[in-house]
ZAMARGU-4260 file (C-alpha; in steps of 0.2 Angstrom, whole numbers, plus 5000, padded with zeros to 4 digits):
<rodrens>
0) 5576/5973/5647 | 5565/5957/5650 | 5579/5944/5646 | 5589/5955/5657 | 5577/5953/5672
5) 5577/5935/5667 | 5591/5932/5669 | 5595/5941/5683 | 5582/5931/5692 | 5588/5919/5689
10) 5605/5921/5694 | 5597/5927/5712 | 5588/5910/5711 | 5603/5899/5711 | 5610/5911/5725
15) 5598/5908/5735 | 5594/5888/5732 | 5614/5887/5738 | 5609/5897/5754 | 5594/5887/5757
20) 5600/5869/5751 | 5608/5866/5768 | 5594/5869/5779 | 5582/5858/5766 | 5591/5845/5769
25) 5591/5845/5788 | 5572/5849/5786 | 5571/5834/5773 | 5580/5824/5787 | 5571/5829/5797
30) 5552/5826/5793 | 5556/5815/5778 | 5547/5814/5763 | 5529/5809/5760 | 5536/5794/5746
35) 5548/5789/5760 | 5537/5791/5777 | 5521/5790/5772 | 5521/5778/5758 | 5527/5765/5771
40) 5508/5767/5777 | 5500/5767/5760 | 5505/5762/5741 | 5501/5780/5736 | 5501/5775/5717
45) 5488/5761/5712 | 5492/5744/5705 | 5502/5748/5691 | 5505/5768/5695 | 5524/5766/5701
50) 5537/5773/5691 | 5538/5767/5675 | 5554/5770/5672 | 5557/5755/5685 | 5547/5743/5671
55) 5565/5734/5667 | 5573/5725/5679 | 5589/5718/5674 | 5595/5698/5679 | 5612/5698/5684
60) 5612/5678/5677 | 5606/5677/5659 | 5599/5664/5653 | 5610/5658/5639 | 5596/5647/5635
65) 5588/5661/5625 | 5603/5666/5615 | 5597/5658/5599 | 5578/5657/5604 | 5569/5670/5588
70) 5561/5687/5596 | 5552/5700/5592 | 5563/5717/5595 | 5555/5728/5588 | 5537/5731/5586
75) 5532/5740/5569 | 5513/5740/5569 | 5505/5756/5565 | 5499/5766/5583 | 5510/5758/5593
80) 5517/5771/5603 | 5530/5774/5615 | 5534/5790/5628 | 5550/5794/5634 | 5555/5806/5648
85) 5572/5816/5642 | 5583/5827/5650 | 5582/5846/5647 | 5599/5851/5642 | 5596/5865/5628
90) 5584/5877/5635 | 5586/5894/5643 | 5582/5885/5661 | 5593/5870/5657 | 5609/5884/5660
95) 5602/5887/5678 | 5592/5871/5685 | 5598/5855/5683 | 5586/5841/5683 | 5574/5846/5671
100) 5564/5835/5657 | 5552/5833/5644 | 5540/5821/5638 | 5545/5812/5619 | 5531/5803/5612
105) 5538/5790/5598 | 5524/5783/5586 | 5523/5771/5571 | 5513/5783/5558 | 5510/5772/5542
110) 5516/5760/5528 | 5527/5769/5515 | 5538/5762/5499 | 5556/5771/5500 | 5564/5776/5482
115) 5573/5763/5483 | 5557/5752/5482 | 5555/5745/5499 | 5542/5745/5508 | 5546/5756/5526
120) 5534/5762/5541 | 5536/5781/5545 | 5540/5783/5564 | 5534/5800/5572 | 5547/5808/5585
125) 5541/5824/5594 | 5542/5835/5609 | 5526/5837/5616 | 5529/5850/5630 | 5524/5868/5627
130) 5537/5874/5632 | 5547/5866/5617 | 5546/5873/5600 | 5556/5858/5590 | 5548/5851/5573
135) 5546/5832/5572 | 5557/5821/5565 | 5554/5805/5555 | 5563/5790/5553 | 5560/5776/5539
140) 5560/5758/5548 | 5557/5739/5542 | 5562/5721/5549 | 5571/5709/5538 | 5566/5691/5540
145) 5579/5687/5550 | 5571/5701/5565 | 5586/5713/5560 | 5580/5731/5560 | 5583/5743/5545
150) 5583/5760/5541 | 5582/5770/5523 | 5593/5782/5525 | 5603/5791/5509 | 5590/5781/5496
155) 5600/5767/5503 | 5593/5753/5514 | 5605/5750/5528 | 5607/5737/5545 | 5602/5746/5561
160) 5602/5734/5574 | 5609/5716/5572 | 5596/5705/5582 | 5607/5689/5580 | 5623/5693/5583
165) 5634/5689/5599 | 5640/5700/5611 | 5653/5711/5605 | 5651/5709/5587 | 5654/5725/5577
170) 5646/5730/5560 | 5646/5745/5548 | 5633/5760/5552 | 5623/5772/5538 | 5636/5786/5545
175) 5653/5789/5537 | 5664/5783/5549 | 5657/5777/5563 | 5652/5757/5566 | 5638/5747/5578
180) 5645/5736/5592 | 5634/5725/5602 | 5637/5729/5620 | 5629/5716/5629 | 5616/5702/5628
185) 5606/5700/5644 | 5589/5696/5655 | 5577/5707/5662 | 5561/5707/5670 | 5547/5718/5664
190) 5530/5720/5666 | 5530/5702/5674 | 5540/5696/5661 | 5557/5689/5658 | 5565/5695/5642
195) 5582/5698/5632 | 5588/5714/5631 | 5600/5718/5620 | 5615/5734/5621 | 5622/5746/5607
200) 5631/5757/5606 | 5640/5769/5592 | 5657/5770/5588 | 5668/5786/5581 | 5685/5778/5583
205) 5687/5772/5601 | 5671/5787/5606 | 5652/5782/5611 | 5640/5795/5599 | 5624/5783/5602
210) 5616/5771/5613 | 5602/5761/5613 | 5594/5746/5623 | 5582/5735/5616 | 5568/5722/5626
215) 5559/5709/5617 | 5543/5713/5613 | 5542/5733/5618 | 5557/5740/5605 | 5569/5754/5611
220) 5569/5757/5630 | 5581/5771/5632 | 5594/5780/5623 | 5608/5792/5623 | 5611/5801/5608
225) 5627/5812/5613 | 5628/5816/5594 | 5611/5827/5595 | 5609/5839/5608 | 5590/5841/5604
230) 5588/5822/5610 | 5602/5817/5625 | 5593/5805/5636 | 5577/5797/5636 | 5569/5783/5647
235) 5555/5772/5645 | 5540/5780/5653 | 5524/5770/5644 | 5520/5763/5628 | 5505/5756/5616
240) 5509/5740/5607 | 5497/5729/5599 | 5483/5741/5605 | 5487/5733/5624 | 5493/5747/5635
245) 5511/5745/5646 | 5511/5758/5660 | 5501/5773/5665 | 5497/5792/5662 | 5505/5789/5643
250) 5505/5806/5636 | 5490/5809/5621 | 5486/5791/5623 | 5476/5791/5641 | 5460/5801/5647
255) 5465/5809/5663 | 5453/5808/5679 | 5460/5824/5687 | 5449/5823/5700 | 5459/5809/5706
260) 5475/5818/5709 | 5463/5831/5719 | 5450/5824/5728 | 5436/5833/5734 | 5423/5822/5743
265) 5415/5828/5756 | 5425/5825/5772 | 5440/5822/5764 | 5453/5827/5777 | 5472/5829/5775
270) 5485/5834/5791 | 5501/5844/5786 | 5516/5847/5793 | 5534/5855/5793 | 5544/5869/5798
275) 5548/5887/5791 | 5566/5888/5796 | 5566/5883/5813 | 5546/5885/5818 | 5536/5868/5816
280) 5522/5869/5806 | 5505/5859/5811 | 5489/5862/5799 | 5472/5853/5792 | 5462/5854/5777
285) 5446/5846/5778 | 5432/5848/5764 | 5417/5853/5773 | 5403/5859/5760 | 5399/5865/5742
290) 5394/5879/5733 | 5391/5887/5716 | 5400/5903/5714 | 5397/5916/5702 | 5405/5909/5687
295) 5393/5896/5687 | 5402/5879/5694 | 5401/5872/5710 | 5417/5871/5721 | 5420/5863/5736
300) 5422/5872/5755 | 5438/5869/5761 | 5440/5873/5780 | 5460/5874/5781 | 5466/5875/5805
305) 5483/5880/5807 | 5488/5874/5825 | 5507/5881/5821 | 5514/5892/5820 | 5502/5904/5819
310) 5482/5896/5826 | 5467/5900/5817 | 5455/5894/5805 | 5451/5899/5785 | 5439/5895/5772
315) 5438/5894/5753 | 5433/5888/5738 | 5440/5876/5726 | 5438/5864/5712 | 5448/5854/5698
320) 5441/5855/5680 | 5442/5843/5666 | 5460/5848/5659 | 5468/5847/5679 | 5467/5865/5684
325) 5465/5869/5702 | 5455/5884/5706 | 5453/5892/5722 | 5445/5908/5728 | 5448/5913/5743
330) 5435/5923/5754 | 5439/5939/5751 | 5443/5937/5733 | 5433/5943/5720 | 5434/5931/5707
335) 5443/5912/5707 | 5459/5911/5700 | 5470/5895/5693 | 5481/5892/5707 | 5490/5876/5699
340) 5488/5868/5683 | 5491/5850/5681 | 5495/5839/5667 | 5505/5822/5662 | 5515/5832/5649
345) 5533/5833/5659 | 5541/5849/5653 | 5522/5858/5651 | 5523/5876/5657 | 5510/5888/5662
350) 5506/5905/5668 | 5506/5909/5686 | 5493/5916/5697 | 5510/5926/5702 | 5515/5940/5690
355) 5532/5934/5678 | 5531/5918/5686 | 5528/5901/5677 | 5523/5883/5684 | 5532/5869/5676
360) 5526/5851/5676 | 5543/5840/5682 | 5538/5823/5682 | 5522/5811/5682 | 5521/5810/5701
365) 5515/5824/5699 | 5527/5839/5704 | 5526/5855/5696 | 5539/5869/5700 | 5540/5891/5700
370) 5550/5898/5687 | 5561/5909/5688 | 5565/5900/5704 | 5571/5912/5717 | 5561/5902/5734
375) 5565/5884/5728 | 5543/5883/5725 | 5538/5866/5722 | 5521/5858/5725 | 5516/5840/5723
380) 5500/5830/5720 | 5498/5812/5720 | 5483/5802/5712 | 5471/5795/5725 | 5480/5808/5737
385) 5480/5825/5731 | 5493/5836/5736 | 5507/5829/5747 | 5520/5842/5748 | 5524/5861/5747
390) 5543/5869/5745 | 5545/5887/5748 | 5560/5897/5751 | 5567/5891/5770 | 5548/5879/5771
395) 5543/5863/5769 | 5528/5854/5772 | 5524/5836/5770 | 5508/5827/5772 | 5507/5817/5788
400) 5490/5809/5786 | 5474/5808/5775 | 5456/5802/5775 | 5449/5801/5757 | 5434/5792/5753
405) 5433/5784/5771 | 5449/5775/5768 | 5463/5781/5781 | 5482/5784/5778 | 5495/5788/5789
410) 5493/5798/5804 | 5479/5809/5804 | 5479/5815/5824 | 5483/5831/5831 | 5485/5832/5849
415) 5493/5843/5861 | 5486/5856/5851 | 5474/5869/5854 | 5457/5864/5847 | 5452/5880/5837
420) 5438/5874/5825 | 5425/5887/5822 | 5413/5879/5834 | 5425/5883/5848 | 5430/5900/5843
425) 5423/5914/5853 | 5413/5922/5836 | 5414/5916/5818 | 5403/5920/5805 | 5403/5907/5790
430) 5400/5910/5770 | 5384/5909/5767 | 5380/5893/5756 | 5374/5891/5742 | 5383/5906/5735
435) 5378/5911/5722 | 5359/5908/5727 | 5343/5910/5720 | 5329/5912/5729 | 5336/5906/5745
440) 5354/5905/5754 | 5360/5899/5772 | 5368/5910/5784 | 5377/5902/5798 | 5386/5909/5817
445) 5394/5903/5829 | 5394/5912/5847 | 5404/5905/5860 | 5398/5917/5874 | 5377/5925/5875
450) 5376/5941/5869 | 5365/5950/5859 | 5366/5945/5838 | 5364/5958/5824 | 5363/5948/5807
455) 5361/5962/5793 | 5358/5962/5773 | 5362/5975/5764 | 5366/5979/5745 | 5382/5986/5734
460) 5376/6004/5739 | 5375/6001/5758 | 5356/6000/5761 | 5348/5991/5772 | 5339/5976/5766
465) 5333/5965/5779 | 5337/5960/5797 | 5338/5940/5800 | 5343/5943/5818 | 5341/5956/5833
470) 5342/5948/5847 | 5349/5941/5864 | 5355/5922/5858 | 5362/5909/5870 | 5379/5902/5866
475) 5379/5889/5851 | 5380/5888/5831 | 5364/5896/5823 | 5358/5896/5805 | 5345/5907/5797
480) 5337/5907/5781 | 5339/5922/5769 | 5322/5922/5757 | 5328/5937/5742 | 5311/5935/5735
485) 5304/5939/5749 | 5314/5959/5746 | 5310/5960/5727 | 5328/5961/5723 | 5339/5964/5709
490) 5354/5950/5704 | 5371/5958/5710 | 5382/5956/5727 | 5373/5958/5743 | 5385/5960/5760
495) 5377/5953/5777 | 5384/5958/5792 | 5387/5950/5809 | 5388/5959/5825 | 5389/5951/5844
500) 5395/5964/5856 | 5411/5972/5849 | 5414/5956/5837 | 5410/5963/5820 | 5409/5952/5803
505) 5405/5957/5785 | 5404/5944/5770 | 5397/5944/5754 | 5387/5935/5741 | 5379/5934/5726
510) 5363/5934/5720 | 5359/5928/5701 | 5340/5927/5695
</rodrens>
């Protein structure tokens, strides 16, 4: 019955992106991407953080210069390290979404003598995503003398890719009938380089099994192998060579700072906007405080104003930890939750905080997707940004404008809009801060209009524990002081209630001894 519901889901899924794909792209028209409006404004990835699958850049002139000139194809030391980002075309979500991949990592493991007594250096492939349950699989390499590239296959040693030869030369391969043809000699730039590339590609009569292109100095750059479904496509993401580093965010090899892909310094500010169908939508998030809640971590007040469609103002919690989840608690929560999990794993998947829902890390940028898909839910986070982007069924946001870390990107005014911050709302009574507290915690309220102000404290049972105001206050934002030692009380959840008039307000907190 659950496959059933699986599938069904996503059957409904792909009903539903084909209903909603023409009004996306109108919106995408529309309001444009982040990467294509707001880049213009800012290089969102830092020096060296564009995609790296862009690294290669073919010359159309090659140099013929550098046919004969000796070079290094193919790097064998042990560690180096290369990761490749593949096509998904074999699991379960492959049948229903196209588009999807995973993360190969590719590594040089160790000196070995074959049975045929040469000596060979195991090469490591895997899948790394956990959403993929494949084994590793080993080949056994060397370099000749002449820079050719072997492999031990069959107890035999046999001639993988001809360096030297010309363009278009042909020569026997390790598989019963089939044969290597060099496909073309060439230029590209890479890394602020210019090297030779070099294409092959595999030949069963007049059909292509395999292909391969090699760059001087960095090894295989992509392949196709059409021959095994469990490998299709990959592309160069990143690799380790020599111990020096090409590229960024290079699965198992780089220490992630996720609190660059979420920044949370105070006064960060970010501005939104979009439509849901055909309603515009206008809103800010600006980090205003911090906190620590009752599982012991601090997290950041978030103080999110939505001008359109719908105008008002909410407040809550959240934080990134060490291994890229987001958490985020929400004022009337009881607990924080996960609300997206990061991670540089393309093809990762995780548990939602939505019930038989998975998040699924699509690419490095980083965007990660809601599966089984049935409202084409994406979100997006860039490092140095945070998130730029949210995709919903029939929605679309973007982001407009930032200010992180003092530095300002984009368009970060709002004007012809009602200004609805807390301060110019008729009543609001804030979280107290911080929460949880010991001995001492902050209470604040804002009142637009004098009147007489109740501020109450009472416990989990509903007995009165102290009264901070009662009294006639003149308009303005008020704070007041809450002393718990001062009542002898216990650890556990107190509420404290406002009351101005017939404006009524109750929150909570927590009090840990």
């Amino acid at each position: 019955m659950k496959t059933l519901r699986v599938l069904f889901s996503c059957v409904i899924s792909i009903i539903l992106i084909l209903t909603c794909y023409t009004s996306a792209q109108v919106l995408e028209k529309e309001t444009g991407t982040l990467r294509d409006n707001f880049s213009s404004k800012r290089e969102f990835h830092k020096s060296g953080r564009e995609s790296n699958q862009s690294q290669f850049n073919r010359i159309n002139n090659y140099n013929q210069e550098t046919e004969g000139r000796r070079a290094d194809f193919y790097p064998l030391n042990n560690s180096d390290f290369w990761e490749y980002i593949v096509e998904d075309t074999t699991t379960v979500f492959s049948i229903f979404y196209e588009g999807l991949y995973f993360s190969v990592v590719r590594e040089v493991l160790k000196d070995t003598t074959m049975t045929n007594g040469l000596d060979y250096k195991v090469i490591r492939w895997e899948y790394i995503a956990n959403s993929v349950s494949y084994d590793p699989w080993y080949d056994y390499h060397r370099v000749d003398t002449s820079g050719n590239v072997r492999l031990f296959f069959n107890n035999e040693d046999h001639l993988l890719f001809d360096i030297n030869s010309p363009k278009g030369s042909t020569y026997p391969s390790h598989l019963s009938g089939k044969f290597w043809r060099i496909e073309d000699r060439y230029n590209v730039i890479g890394f602020g380089n210019t090297l030779l590339a070099i294409d092959y590609a595999l030949y069963e009569g007049s059909v292509i099994r395999e292909t391969y292109t090699l760059v001087e100095n960095f090894g295989i750059i992509n392949y196709q192998k059409i021959e095994y479904n469990f490998l299709p496509e990959g592309y160069f993401w990143g690799a380790v060579i020599n111990n020096i580093k090409y590229g960024t965010l290079i699965a198992k090899k780089e220490e992630v700072d996720w609190k660059e892909f979420y920044p949370l310094h105070l006064g960060n500010y970010w501005v939104y906007e979009g439509s849901s169908g055909l309603i515009p939508i206008l809103r800010t998030v600006r980090i205003i405080g911090d906190t620590t809640l009752q599982d012991g971590y601090e997290y950041k007040i978030a103080e999110g104003v939505h001008y359109s469609p719908n105008t008002g103002v909410n407040y809550y919690f959240t934080r990134i930890d060490s291994i890229g989840r987001i958490w985020i608690m929400e004022t009337w929560a009881a607990e924080p939750t996960v609300r997206y999990p990061l991670s540089i794993n393309v093809g990762d998947m995780y548990e939602s905080y939505l019930f038989d829902f998975y998040w699924r890390i699509e690419n490095k940028y980083i965007d990660i997707f809601l599966y089984p898909d049935v409202a084409n839910h994406q979100v997006s986070f860039s490092e140095g940004i945070g998130l730029t982007s949210i995709t919903g069924e029939m929605t679309y946001e973007h982001l407009r404008g930032a200010l992180i870390n003092g530095v300002l990107y984009g368009d970060t005014i709002v004007t012809n809009v009602q200004d609805i911050t807390p301060e110019k709302r008729k009543y609001y009574l804030f979280q107290n801060y911080p929460n949880p507290f010991n001995p001492v915690t902050t209470i604040a309220y804002n009142i637009e209009e004098p009147g007489f102000v109740k501020l109450v404290i009472y416990s989990a049972l509903g007995e009165e524990v102290a009264t901070l105001v009662n009294e006639y206050k003149t308009a303005g934002r008020y704070e007041v002081e809450f002393h718990s030692a001062a009542g002898r009380l216990v650890s556990g959840i107190y509420f404290y209630q406002l009351t101005v008039g017939d404006y009524m307000n109750i929150k909570k907190m927590l009090l840990v001894k």
